[in-house]
C-alpha positions in Angstrom: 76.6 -62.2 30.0 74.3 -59.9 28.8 70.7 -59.8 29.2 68.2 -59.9 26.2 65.0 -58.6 27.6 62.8 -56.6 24.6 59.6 -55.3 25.7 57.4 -54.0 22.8 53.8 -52.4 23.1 51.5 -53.6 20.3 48.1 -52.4 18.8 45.1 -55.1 19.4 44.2 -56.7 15.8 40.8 -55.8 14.2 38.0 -57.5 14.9 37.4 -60.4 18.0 40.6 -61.2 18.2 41.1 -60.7 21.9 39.0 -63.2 23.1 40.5 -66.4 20.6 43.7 -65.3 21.8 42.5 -65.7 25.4 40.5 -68.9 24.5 44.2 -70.1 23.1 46.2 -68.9 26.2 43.9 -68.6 28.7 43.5 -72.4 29.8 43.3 -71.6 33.7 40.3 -69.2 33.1 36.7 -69.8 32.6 35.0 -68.7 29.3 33.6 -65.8 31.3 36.6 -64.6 32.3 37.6 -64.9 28.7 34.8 -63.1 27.6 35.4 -60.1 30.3 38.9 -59.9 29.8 38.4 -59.8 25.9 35.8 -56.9 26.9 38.3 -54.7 28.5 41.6 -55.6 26.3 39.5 -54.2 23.6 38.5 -51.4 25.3 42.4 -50.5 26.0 43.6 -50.9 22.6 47.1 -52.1 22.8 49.2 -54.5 24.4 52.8 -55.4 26.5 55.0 -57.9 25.0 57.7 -59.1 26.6 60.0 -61.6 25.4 63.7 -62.8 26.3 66.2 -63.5 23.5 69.2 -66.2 23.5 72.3 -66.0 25.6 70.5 -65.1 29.0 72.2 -64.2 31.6 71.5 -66.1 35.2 69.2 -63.4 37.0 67.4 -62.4 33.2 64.6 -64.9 34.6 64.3 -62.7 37.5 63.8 -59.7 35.9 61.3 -60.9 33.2 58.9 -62.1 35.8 59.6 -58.1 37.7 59.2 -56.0 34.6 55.9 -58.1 33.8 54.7 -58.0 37.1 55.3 -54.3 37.3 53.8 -53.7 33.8 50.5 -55.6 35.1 50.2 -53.9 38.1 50.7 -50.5 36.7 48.4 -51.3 34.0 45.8 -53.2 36.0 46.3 -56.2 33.4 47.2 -59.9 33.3 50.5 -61.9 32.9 50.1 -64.0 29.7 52.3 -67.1 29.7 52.9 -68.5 26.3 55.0 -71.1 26.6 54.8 -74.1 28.9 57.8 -75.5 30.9 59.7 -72.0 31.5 58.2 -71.4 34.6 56.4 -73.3 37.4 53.3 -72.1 35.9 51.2 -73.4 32.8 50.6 -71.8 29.7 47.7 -69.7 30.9 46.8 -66.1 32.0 47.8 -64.6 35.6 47.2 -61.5 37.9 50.9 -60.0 38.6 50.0 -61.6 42.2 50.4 -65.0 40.9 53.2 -64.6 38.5 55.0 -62.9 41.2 56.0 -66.5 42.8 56.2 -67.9 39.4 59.5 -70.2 39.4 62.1 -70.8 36.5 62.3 -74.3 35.6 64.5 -74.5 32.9 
């Protein structure tokens, strides 16, 4: 089977929009981590998306947490997990260290 990994690099939105999206997503940080993280995503400019289409194939899992982790080390950025009951973590917002032992559930 083959695997559907995309990985896309978007543009921040205009205005705050950094820091609601980490109030949303980030429910493992405090708001001053929020606020900090907002800070320097909006200082960057742009974004890693990574997402996994249907029909995956058994080590896809695998190599969604690798290519994320290696995108947020080489970028000095954060994991952001938008969906809950993938992987052994909660929805929330993670250094490459943690989501490195991340576990698929599903």
């Amino acid at each position: 089977m083959e695997n559907t990994l995309s990985l896309t690099i978007l543009p921040n939105e205009p205005e705050d929009s950094e820091l609601e999206y980490l109030r949303d997503y980030g429910r493992n940080l405090s708001p001053t981590e929020a606020e900090e993280l907002a800070q320097q995503w909006r200082r960057v400019g742009h974004s890693f998306g990574l997402s996994s289409g249907g029909g995956r194939s058994h080590d896809e899992p695998r190599m969604l947490v690798a290519l994320a982790c290696a995108l947020a080390d080489a970028s000095d950025g954060r994991v952001i997990l938008m969906n809950d009951g993938l992987f052994s973590l909660g929805i929330g917002i993670y250094t490459p260290e943690q989501f490195e032992h991340a576990e698929w559930i599903r």
